[in-house]
C-alpha positions as CSV (number, residue, x, y, z in Angstrom):
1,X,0.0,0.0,0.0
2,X,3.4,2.3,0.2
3,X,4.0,2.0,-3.0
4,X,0.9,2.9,-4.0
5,X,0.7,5.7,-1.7
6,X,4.1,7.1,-2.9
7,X,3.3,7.0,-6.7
8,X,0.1,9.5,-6.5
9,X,0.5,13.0,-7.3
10,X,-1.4,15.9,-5.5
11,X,-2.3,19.1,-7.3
12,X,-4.2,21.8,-6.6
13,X,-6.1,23.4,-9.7
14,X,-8.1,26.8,-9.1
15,X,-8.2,26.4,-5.4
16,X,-8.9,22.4,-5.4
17,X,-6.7,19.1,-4.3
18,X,-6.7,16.1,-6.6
19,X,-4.5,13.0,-6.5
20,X,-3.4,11.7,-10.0
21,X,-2.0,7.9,-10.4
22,X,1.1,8.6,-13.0
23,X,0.5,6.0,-15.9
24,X,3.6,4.4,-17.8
25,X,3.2,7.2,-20.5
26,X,3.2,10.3,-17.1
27,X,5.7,11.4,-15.3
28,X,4.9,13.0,-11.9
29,X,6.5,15.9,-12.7
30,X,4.5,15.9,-16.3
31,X,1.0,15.6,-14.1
32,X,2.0,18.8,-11.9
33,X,3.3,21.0,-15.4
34,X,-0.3,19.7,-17.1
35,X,-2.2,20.7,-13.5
36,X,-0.1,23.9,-13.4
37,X,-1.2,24.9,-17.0
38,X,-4.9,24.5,-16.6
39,X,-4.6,26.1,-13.1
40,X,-3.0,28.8,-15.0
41,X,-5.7,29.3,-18.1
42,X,-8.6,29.1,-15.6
43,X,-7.2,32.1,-13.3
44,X,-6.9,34.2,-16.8
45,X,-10.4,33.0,-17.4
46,X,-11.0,34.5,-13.9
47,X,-9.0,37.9,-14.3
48,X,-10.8,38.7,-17.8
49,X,-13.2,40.5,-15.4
50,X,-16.8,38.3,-15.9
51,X,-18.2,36.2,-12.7
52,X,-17.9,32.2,-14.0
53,X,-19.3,29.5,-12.1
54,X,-16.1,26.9,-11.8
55,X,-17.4,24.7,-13.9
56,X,-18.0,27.3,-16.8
57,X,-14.5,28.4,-16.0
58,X,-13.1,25.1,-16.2
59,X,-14.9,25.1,-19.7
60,X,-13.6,28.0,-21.2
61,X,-10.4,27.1,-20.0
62,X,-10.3,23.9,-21.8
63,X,-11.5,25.4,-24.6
64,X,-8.6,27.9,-25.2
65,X,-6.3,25.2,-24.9
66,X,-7.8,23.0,-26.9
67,X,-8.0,26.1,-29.8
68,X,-4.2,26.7,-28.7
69,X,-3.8,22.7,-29.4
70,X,-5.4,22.6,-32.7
71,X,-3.4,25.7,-33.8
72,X,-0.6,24.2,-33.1
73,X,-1.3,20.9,-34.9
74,X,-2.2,23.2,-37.9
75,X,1.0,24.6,-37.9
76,X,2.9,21.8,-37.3
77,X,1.3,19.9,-40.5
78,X,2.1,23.0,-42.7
79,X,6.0,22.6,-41.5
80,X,5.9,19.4,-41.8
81,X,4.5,19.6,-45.7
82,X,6.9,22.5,-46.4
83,X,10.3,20.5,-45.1
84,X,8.9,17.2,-47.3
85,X,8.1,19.5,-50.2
86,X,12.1,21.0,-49.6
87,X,13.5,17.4,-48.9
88,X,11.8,16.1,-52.6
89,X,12.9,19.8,-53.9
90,X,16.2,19.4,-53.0
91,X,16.7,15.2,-53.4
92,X,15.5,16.1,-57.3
93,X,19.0,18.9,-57.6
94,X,21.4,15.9,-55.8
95,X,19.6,13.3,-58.6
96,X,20.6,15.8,-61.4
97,X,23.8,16.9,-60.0
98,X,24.3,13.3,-59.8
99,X,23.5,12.0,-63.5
100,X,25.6,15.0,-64.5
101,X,28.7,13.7,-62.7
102,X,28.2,10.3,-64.0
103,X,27.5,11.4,-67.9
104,X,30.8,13.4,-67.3
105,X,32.7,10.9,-65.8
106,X,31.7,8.0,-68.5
107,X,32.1,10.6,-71.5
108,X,35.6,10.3,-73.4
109,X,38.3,12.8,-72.5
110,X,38.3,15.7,-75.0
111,X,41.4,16.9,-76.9
């Protein structure tokens, strides 16, 4: 039962304890940045000035950082299509560059 006790994580987010069991795939240390950053987005939920139940809070939260996530993925696609379109770019030049070398180094030596 020590062991169990010693792997949970207590946070507090917007004024509340919880207890987290780390998985294989969470840190500790993960669990209390995650708790941290939603603790975080719910007090600028608070501080934009209108009275939110927590829930609602919680909500809003949530949903800026989900917008923030798909953003993210959004951008991250677009790199990732623009370094493929680059790497095919730029794996055409060394295929030319290439042929070149080996048409000039099979042609006969001029005179």
């Amino acid at each position: 039962m020590a062991d169990a006790d010693a792997a949970k994580v207590m946070v507090n987010i917007y004024g509340k304890t919880y207890t987290f069991v780390p998985t294989a795939e969470q840190s500790a240390e993960q669990i209390r940045r995650l708790a941290s950053l939603v603790d975080e987005r719910m007090r600028q939920v608070q501080a934009a000035g209108r009275l939110h139940s927590p829930l609602q809070t919680a909500v809003l939260a949530g949903l800026g950082l989900v917008d923030e996530l798909f953003s993210l993925q959004t951008d991250y696609q677009a790199t990732e299509s623009d370094i493929a379109q680059r790497a095919s770019k730029l794996l055409d030049s060394l295929g030319r560059v290439f042929q070149e070398t080996q048409i000039d180094s099979t042609a006969p030596p001029q005179s």
